[in-house]
N, C-alpha and C positions, 0 to 999 in steps of 0.2 A: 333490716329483716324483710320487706318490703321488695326490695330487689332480690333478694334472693329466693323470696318464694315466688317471684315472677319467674325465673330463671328454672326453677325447678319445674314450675307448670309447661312449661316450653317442652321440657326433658321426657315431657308425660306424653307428649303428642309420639304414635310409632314411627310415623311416617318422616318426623325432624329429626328422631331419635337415630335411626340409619344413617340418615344425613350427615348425623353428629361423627358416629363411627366411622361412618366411610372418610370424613376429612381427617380422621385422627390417622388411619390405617392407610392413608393417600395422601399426604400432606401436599407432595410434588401435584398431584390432577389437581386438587383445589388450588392453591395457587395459580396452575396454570389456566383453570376454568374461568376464572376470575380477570385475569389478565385479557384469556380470549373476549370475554365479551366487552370489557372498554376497549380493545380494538376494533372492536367491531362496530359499537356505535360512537368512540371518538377518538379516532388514530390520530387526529391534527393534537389535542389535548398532551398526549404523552410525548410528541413529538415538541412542544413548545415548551412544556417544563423542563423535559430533559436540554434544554438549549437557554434556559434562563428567563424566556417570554414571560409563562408564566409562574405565577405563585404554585408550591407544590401543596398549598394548603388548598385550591381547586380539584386537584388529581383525589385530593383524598377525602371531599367530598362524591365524587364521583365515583368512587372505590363503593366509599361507604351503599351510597343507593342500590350500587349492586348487589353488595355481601346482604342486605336488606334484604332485598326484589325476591335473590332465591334459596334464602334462608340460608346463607354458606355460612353462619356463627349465629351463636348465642349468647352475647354480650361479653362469657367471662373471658372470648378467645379475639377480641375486637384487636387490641394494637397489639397482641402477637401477631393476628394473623396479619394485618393492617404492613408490619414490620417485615413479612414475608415475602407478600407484595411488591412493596417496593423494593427489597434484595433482586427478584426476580427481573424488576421493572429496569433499574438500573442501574447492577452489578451484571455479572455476564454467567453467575451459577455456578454451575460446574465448572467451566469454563476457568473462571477465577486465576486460580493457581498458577494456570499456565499462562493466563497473561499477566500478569505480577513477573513472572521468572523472565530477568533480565535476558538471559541466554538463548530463550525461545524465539525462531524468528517465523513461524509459520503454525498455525493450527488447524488443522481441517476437518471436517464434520461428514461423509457421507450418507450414513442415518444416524438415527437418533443413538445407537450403540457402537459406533464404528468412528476413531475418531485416530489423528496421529499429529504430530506435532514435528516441526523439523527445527534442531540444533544444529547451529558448526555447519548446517547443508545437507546434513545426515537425517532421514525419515527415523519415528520412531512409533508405535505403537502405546495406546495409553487408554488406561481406564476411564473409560467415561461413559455414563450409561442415563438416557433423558428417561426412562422407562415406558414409553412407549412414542409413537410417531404425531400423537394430538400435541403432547407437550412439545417435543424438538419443533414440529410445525409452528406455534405457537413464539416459541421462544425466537426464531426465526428471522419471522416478522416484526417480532419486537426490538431485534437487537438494528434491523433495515428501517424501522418508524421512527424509532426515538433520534437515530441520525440523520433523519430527513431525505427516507429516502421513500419509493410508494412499493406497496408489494398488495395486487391483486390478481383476481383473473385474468384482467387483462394486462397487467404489469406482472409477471413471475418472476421478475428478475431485475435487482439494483445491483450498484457500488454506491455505499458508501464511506465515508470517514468518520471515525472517530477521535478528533483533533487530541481532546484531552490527553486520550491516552497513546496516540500516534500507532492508532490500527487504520487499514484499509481492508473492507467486509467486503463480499461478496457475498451474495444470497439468495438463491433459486429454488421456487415451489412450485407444486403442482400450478397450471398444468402441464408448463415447461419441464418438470422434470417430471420424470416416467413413473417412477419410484418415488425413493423420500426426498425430502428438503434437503437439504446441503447449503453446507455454509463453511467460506475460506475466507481464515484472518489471517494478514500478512503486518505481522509487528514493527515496529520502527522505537529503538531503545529512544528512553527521555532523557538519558545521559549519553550520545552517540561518538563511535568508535573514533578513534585518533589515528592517524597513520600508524603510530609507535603500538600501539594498541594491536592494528590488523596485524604488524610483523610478529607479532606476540603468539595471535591464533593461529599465524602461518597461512595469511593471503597471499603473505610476498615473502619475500627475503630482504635482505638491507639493502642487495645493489636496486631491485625494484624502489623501495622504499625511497632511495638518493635521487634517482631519478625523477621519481614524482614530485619529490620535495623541488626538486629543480625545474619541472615542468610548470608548477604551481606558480613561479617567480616569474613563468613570460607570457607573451601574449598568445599560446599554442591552443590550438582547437582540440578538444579530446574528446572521443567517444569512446563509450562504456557499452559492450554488449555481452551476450550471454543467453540463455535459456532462465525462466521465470524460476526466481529462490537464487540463482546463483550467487548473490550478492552484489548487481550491478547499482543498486541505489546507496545501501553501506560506503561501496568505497569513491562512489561518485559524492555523496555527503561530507566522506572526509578530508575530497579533494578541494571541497569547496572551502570548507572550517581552515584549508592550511593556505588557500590564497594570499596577497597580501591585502592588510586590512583596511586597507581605501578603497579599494578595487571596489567599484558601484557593480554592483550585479542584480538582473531580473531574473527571480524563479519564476517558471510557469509549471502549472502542473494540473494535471484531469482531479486530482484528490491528491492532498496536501503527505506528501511523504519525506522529503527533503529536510525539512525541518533544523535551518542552519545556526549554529551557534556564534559566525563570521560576523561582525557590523555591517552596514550601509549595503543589506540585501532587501530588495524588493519582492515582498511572495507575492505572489497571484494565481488565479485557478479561473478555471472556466465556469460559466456558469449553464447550467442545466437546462432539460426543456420544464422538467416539471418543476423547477425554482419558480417559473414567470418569469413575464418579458419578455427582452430578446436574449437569447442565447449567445456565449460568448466561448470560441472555441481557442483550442493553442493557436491556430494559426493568428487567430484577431492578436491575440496575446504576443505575441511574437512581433509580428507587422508592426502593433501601435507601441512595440517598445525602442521603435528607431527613434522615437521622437524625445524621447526621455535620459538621452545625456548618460548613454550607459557603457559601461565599459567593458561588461561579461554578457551572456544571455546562458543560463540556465534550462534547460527542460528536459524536466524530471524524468519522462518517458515518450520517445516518438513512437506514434503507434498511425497515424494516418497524411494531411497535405501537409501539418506543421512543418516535415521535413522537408520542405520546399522553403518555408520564411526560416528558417536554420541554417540550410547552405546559404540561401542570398546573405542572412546577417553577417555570414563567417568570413563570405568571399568580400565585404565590404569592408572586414579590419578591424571587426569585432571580435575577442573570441568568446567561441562557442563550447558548453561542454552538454552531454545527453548522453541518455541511456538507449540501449533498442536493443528489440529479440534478435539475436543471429546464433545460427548455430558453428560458424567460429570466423573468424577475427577479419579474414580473407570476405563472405558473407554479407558484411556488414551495410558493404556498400549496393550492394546488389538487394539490399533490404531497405535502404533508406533511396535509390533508384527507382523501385516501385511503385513507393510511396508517396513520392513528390509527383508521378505521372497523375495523381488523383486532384491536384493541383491544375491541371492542365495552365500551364505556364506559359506554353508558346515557344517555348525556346526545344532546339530541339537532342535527341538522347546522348548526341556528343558535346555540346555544349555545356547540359548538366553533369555530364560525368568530368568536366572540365573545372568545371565550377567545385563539385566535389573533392578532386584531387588536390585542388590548390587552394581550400580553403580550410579541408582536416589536415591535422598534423598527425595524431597519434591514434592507436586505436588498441583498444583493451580487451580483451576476450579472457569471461570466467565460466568457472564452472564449477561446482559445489564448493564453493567459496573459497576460491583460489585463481590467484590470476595465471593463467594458463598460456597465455600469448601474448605479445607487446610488440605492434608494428607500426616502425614509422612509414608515414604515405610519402611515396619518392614522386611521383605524378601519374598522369595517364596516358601513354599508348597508341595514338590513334591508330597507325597503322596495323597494330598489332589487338587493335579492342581491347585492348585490357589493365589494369594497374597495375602500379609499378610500386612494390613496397621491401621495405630494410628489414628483418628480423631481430629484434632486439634481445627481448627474455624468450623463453618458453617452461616449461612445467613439463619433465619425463617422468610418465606416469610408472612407477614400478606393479603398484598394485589398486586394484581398486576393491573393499571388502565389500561384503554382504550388504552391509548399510548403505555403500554407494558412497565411502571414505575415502579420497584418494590418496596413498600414500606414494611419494616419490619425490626428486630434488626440483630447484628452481636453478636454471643454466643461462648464463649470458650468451648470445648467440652472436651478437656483433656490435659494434660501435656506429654510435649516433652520426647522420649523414650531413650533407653540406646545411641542408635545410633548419635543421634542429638545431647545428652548432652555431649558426646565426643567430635565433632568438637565443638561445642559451647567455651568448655574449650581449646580446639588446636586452638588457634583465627590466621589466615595465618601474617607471617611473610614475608613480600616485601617489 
């Protein structure tokens, strides 16, 4: 009895009384209210439970003093709201469903009410509504903290990972962005596609499919490229799961996406500026993995000098497989050219284009989730500047619909050249 007329005296005050309503008729702000302010005075706290550091029985003393401080309950709404909390803290909300849904490979958040989701490669529009710009702001930050990643004035903008679930987040606030927050989850399934599998969704067709299975068997260097979503990590993932199963291989990667279901793979990632220490980039990753008795090198995405320690490892008789932006298949090398310039190497732009031709073999070019081109490297050129390549598959687009769906066949365009029928025939020994 005692308790409950303490609870009712509470109820008697006007000014808690509103309070009371307003969290009933706003459940979303109060949660999010609440969430803001232990971000605000302890981002490292949510960021260490959510990673195992600490007890989450600390989080929820700290919960508590808040809900306390400014009166956001009244004892009888403690571990409902306590339980609300922590959904917001670390579940992903609204959000949820869509990363649950295996088939989903992309979500993206513009404001707080504008949000779409890409399946099969195809954009789709989806209800989802944070009800106003504090919350989405709010939730934001939270989903960039608890991953260990930093989001303030002066940082507006991380990548992080969320291993568990094999997302990679992107996150930008004010004052970097003009407008609202925004936020891009690119998903990576926990059960990941098989060869047999992508001919199923129609990335390839069979004769694709025989080929890769064949490619997988030697020592051939393959690069995967393509414009971002196209499925350049998908099927570079499934190329890796169909290797053979001795074959020692090093991932590297900016944030863990590869994620192989093969034995005797090595992951590794770089490490950040705001982790501490010293920072450790692809390229270091790369470089120190000659010393390590390897038989493949892996990385996930070339985006800056790594592409300089990728052709040296490949041209050494290692092979190499990676992903990179190009917008088609011809491109590719005139993108990983650039790139390695940032390296300053010392050698000079014909020498590396030399290096390049005779250390890739194969080269992939997709685009809404379909492999669209397949060219073997015949060499380089010099008198003529320019490479020399085989066309194997291509993809005749008949139609492309409203969603950005390609429909049309996959065609063999010609037979494997002297280069490839060599390894084909040297099938690796491990």
């Amino acid at each position: 009895m005692p308790v409950v007329a303490s609870h009712h005296k509470f109820l008697l005050n006007e000014d808690i009384n509103r309070e009371y309503e307003r969290s009933l008729s706003d459940i979303n702000t109060l949660v999010s209210d609440i969430t803001f302010d232990i971000l605000k005075d302890s981002p490292e706290l949510v960021a260490d439970v959510a990673s195992g550091i600490t007890d989450r029985s600390v989080l929820e003393t700290a919960i508590m003093k808040v809900i306390d401080r400014y009166k956001y309950h009244f004892g009888l709404y403690r571990e409902e709201l306590m339980r609300k909390v922590f959904d917001f803290m670390f579940g992903y909300g609204e959000l949820q469903k869509y990363i649950e849904d295996e088939e989903i490979t992309d979500i993206d958040g513009t404001k707080f009410n504008e949000f779409v989701i890409k399946r099969k490669g195809v954009r789709y529009k989806i209800p989802v509504n944070f009800g106003n710009e504090k919350i989405f702001d709010t939730y934001c930050k939270l989903i960039a903290i608890r991953n260990g990643g930093i989001l303030n004035d002066n940082d507006s903008h991380c990548r992080v990972t969320d291993e568990k679930n094999r997302l990679r987040i992107n996150v930008s606030v004010k004052p970097r962005n003009i407008s609202s927050p925004a936020i891009s989850i690119r998903k990576h399934r926990k059960v990941s596609y098989t060869l047999e599998e992508l001919v199923e969704l129609e990335m390839m067709d069979e004769n694709i499919y025989a080929f890769i299975k064949k490619l997988a068997a030697t020592d051939a260097t393959v690069l995967f490229c393509g414009k971002g979503a196209a499925g350049k990590t998908t099927l570079l993932r499934a190329f890796v799961n169909s290797l053979p199963e001795m074959e020692r291989v090093l991932i590297v990667e900016s944030d863990a996406e590869i994620f192989p279901d093969k034995p005797y793979c090595i992951e590794q990632r770089i490490k950040k500026e705001n982790e501490g220490g010293r920072t450790v980039t692809l390229r270091d990753l790369v470089r120190d993995g000659l010393t390590m008795s390897l038989d493949s090198y892996c990385v996930g995405e070339i985006v800056g000098d790594e592409a300089w320690e990728f052709i040296k490892a490949a041209f050494t008789g290692h092979r190499g497989m990676a992903t990179t932006h190009a917008e088609s298949a011809e491109d590719a090398f005139a993108r990983l050219l650039t790139l390695s310039k940032g390296a300053n190497t010392g050698e000079s732009e014909k020498t590396v284009k030399e290096m390049m031709a005779g250390s890739i073999d194969v080269i992939f070019h997709l685009d809404s989730f379909k492999v669209v081109d397949v060219l073997e490297v015949i060499g380089y050129r010099e008198d003529r500047d320019q490479f020399e390549y085989n066309r194997l598959f291509s993809f005749e687009i008949i139609n492309e619909d409203e969603n950005g769906f390609l429909e049309g066949r996959f065609v063999k365009v010609g037979d494997i050249g002297k280069r490839l029928r060599n390894k084909f025939l040297r099938r690796r020994q491990i």
